[in-house]
C-alpha positions, 0 to 999 in steps of 0.5 A: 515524482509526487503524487497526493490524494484522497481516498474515503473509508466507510470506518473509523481512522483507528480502525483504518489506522489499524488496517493499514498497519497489517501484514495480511492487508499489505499482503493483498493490497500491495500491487504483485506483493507474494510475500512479507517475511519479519525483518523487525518491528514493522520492517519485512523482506519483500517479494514481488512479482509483476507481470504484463500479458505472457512476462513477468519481472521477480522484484526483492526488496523491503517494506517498511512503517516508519514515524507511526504516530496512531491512529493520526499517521505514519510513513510507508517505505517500499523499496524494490529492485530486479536486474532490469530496474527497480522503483522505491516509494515513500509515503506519508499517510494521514487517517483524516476524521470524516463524519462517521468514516475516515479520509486517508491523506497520502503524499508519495514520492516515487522514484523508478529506475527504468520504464521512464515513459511509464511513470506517472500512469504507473504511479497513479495505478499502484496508488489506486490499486493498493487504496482499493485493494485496502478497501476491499479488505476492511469491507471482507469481514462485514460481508462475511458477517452478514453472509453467516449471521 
């Protein structure tokens, strides 16, 4: 299944770019991510940990930058699998100029291996939790700065 959209960043696209390529803010924009251990150069062992009311499903797989063209793009890989199921993402990521901000362009592809009524509502979730999620970090240091100046 495909999903594209838009979501506006009040900074500049390195400064996105660079955001976006950061362990510490895949760690807290990635939906259920615990942990990112290196594999190599922008590839990391995944763990992932989902939950719905009192169950909870443990994923294992990998997240992975590919194509990094900075600060105009790069690919995302996230490929995760647990008995139940699994699900692998790819994404295409455009850091677009817009005024004195940044618009990032994205195009997935997802791909789920159980939960088939679930799909597109569960695509669209993630794709917005990890854009807020992404948000929410670059905008930490600027209310810290202003909280301590």
């Amino acid at each position: 299944m495909r999903i594209a959209g838009r979501f506006r960043y009040d900074a500049a696209p390195e400064v996105v770019y660079a955001l976006f390529t950061h362990r510490d803010a895949l760690l807290h924009a990635v939906v259920g991510l615990q942990s990112l251990e290196e594999l190599g150069p922008d590839r990391w062992a995944a763990s992932i940990r989902v939950g719905l009311g009192g169950f909870a499903l443990r994923y294992e797989g990998t997240v992975a930058i590919t194509h990094r063209d900075p600060p105009h793009g790069f690919k995302l890989q996230i490929a995760a699998a647990t008995d139940g199921g699994g699900a692998e993402v790819a994404a295409d990521l455009r850091f677009l100029p817009d005024g004195s901000g940044c618009v990032v362009a994205y195009d997935a592809d997802f791909r789920f291996h159980g939960a088939q009524r679930l799909q597109p509502a569960l695509a669209r979730g993630l794709v917005d939790f990890f854009l807020r999620g992404m948000k929410e970090h670059l905008e930490r240091p600027r209310r810290n700065r202003k909280e301590h100046g």
